[in-house]
Wavefront OBJ file of the C-alpha trace (Angstrom):
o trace
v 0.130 8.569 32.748
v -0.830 10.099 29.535
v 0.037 8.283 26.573
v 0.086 9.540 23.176
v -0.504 8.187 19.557
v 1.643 8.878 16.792
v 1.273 8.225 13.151
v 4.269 8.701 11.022
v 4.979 7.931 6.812
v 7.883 6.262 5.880
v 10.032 4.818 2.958
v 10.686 1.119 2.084
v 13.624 1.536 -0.365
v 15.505 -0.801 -2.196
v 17.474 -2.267 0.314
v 14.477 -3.437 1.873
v 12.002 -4.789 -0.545
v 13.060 -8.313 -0.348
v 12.219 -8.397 3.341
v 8.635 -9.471 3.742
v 6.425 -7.568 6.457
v 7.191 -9.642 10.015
v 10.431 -9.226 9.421
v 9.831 -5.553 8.963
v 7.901 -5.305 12.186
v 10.830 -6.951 14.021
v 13.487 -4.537 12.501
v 10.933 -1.567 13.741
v 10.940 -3.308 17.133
v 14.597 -3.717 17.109
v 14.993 0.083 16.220
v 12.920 0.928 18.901
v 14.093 -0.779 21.779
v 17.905 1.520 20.554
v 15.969 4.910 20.992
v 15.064 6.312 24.255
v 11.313 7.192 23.231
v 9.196 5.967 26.226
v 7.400 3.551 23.837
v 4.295 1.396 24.634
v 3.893 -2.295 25.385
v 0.913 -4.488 25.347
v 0.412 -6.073 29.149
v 0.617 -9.904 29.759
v 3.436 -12.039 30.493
v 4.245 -11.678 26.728
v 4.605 -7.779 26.244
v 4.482 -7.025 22.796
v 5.171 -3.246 20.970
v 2.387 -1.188 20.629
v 2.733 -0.746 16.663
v 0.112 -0.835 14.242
v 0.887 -0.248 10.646
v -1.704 0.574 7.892
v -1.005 -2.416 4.921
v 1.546 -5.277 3.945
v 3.449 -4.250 1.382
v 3.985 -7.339 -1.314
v 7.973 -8.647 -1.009
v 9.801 -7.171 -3.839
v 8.004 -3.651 -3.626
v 9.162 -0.489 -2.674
v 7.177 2.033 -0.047
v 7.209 5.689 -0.694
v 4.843 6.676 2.163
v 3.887 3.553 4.332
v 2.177 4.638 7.223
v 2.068 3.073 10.807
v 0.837 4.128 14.335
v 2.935 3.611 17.185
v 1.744 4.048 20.916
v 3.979 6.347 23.920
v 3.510 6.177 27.323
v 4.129 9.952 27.433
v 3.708 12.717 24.729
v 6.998 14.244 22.606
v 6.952 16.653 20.089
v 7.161 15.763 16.503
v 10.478 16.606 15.880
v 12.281 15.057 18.967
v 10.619 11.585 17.687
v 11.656 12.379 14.473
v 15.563 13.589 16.016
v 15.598 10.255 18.158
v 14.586 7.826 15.496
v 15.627 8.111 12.094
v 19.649 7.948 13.196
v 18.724 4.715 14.522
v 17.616 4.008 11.213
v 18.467 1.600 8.863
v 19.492 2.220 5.056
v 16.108 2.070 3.159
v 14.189 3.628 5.585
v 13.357 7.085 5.888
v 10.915 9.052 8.548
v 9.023 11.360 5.874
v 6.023 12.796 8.157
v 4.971 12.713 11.771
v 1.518 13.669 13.493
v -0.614 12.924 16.586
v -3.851 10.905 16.037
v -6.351 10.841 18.951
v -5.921 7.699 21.136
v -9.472 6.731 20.156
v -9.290 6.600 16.628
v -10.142 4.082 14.238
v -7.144 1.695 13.858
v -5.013 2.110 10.131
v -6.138 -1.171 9.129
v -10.254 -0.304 9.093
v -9.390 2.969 7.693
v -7.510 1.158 4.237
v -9.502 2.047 1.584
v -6.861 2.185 -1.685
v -3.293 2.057 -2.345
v -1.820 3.998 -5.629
v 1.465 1.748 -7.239
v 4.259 3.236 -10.472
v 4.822 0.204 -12.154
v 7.477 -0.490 -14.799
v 7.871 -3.458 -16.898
v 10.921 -4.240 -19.449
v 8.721 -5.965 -22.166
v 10.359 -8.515 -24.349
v 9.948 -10.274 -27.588
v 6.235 -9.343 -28.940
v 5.210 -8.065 -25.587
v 2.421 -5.447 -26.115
v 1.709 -3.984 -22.851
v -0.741 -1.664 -23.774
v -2.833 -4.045 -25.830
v -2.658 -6.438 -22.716
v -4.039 -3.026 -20.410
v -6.358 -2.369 -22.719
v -7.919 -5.448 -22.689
v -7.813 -5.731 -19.408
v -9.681 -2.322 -18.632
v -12.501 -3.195 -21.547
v -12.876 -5.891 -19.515
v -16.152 -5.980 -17.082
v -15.080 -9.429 -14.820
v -11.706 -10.855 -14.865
v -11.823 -14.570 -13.082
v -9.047 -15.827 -10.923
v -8.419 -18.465 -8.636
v -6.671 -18.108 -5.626
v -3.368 -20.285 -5.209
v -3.614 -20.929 -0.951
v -7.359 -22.156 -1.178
v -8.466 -22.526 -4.660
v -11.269 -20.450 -4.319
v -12.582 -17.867 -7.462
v -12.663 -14.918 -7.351
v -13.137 -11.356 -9.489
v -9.813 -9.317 -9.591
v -11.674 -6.356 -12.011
v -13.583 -4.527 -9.436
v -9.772 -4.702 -7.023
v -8.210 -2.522 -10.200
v -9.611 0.303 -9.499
v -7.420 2.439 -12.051
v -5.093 1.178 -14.817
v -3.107 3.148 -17.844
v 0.097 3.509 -19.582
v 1.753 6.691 -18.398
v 4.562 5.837 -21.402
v 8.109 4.527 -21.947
v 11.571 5.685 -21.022
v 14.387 6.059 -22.868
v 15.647 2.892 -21.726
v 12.451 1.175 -22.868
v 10.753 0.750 -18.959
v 6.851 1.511 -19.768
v 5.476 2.988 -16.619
v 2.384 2.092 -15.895
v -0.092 3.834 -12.804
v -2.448 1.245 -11.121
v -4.496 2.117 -7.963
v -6.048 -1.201 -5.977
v -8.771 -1.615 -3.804
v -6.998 -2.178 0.094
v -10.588 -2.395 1.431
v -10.685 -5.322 4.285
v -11.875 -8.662 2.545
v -11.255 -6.524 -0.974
v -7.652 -6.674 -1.587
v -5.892 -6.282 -5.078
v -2.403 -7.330 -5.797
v 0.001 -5.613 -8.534
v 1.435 -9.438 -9.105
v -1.912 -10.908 -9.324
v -2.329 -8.263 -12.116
v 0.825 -8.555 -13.765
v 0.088 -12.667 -14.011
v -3.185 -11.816 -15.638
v -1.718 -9.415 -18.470
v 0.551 -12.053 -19.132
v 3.632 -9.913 -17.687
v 5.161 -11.906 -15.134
v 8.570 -13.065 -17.081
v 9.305 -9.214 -17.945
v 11.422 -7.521 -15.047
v 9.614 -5.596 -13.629
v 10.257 -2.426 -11.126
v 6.500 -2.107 -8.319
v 6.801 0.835 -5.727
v 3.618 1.955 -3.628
v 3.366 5.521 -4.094
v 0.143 6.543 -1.762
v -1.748 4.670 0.666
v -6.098 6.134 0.845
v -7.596 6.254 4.043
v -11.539 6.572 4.184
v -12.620 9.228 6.473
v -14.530 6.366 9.115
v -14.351 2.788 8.359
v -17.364 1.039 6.675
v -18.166 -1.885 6.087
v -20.579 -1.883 3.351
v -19.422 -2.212 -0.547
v -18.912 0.751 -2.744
v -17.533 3.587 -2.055
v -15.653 5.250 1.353
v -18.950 7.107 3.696
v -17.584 10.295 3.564
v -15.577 9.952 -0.075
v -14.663 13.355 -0.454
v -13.369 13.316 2.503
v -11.083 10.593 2.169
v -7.549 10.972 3.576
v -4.637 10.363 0.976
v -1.193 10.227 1.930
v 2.087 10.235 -0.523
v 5.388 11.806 -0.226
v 4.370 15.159 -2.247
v 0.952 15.964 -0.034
v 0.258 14.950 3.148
v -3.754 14.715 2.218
v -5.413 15.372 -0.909
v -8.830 14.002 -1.586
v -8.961 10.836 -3.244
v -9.550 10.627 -7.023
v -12.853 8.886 -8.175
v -13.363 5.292 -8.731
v -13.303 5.035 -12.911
v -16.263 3.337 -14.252
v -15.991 -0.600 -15.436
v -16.115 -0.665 -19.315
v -17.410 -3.242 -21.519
v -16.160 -6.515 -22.123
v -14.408 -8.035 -25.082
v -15.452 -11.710 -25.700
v -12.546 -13.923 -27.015
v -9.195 -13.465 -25.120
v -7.628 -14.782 -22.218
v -9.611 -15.898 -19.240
v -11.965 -12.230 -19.351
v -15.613 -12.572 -19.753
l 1 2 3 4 5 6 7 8 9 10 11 12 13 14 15 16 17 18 19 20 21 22 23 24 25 26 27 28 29 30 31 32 33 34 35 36 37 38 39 40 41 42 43 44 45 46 47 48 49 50 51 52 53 54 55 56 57 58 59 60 61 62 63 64 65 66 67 68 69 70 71 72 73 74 75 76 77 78 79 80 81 82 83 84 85 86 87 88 89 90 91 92 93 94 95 96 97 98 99 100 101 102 103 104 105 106 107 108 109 110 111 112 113 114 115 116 117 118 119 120 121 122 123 124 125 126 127 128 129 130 131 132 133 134 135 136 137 138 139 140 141 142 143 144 145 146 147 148 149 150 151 152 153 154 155 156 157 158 159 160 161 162 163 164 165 166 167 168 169 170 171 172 173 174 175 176 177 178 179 180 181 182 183 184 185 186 187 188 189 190 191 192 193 194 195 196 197 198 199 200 201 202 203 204 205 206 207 208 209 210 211 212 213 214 215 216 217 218 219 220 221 222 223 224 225 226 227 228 229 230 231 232 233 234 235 236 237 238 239 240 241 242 243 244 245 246 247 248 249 250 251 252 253 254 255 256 257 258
């Protein structure tokens, strides 16, 4: 039998941010099981689908490319997976690109290196949301504690980019934000948002490119091979990834930034 490994991007669109990520994985599974693609189980008496995807996405985000892996028990071309699954579909998700990835491959999860985010907030009263990114980014450690176990940690080196791209007509201000996804070195766009003091504004998050590093590593800093770094969004399939900006000084005196 020769079994084949594809990876393929998809959407998460509106009607589907409130659904959190095992849920997600069950409506994939669901979807599945309705196609006829000679899909993979795990053995055991508890056979599970041979699906891997790349990152959670945070409940109440949307996906633009989300990427996953998903095992066959016999190859297909590209566009008969493509022609089998996405009627099967539901609203909200959308098959954007498919591939094959060699069976031996480093698994999506220990290739995450970064994840790119448009974020729009609705600011109200005396809101500055500039001031409040500005500060942030001056900022050299920003201290948080972590709500499940309490323990501290720094969010500033997780932000790896922050700025105001500017404000609609309607008064959104769009922000860009790109987070470390490293493994043990994950940053949150709510974690952020609670820090700049955001979190009553409404607010609109969608995940606009997920960054793969070219091999996993382990070590701190940046990706082994960083030019070489895989990223994937709607518009380009791969483009290298943009660098890391530098950490600027720190303003003493406001909020909980050293």
């Amino acid at each position: 039998m020769t079994m084949q490994r594809i990876r393929f991007t998809y959407t998460k669109g509106e009607p589907l941010k409130w659904i959190g990520h095992l849920d997600l994985a069950r409506v994939w599974e669901r979807v599945l099981r309705r196609t006829q693609l000679p899909v993979a189980y795990t053995k055991g008496f508890n056979p599970q689908l041979r699906i891997q995807f790349a990152s959670a996405l945070p409940v109440g985000c949307r996906g633009r490319a989300e990427l996953a892996d998903l095992w066959l028990n016999e190859p297909i071309a590209p566009a008969q997976f493509a022609a089998e699954l996405q009627p099967k579909l539901p609203p909200g998700i959308e098959i954007r690109d498919i591939h094959e990835v060699d069976l031996h491959a480093p698994t999506l999860q220990a290739l995450m290196w970064a994840a790119d985010y448009v974020v729009q907030i609705l600011p109200e009263g005396a809101v500055d949301v500039a001031q409040a990114v500005g500060r942030f980014t001056a900022a050299v450690q920003v201290l948080k504690q972590r709500a499940r176990d309490g323990k501290t940690y720094d969010l500033r080196p997780l932000i790896e980019d922050l700025r105001v791209e500017g404000t609609d007509d309607e008064g959104w201000v769009h922000l860009a934000l790109r987070v470390s996804s490293r493994p043990g070195a994950t940053g949150r766009p709510d974690e952020l948002l609670e820090v700049l003091g955001l979190t009553d504004c409404a607010r609109r998050i969608e995940r606009t490119q997920l960054i793969l590093a070219a091999e996993p590593d382990k070590s701190a800093g940046r990706p082994r091979d960083a030019d070489a770094a895989l990223a994937f969004d709607a518009d380009s399939e791969r483009e290298p990834i943009a660098k890391v900006l530098p950490a600027r000084l720190t303003r003493t005196g406001w909020g909980g930034f050293d």
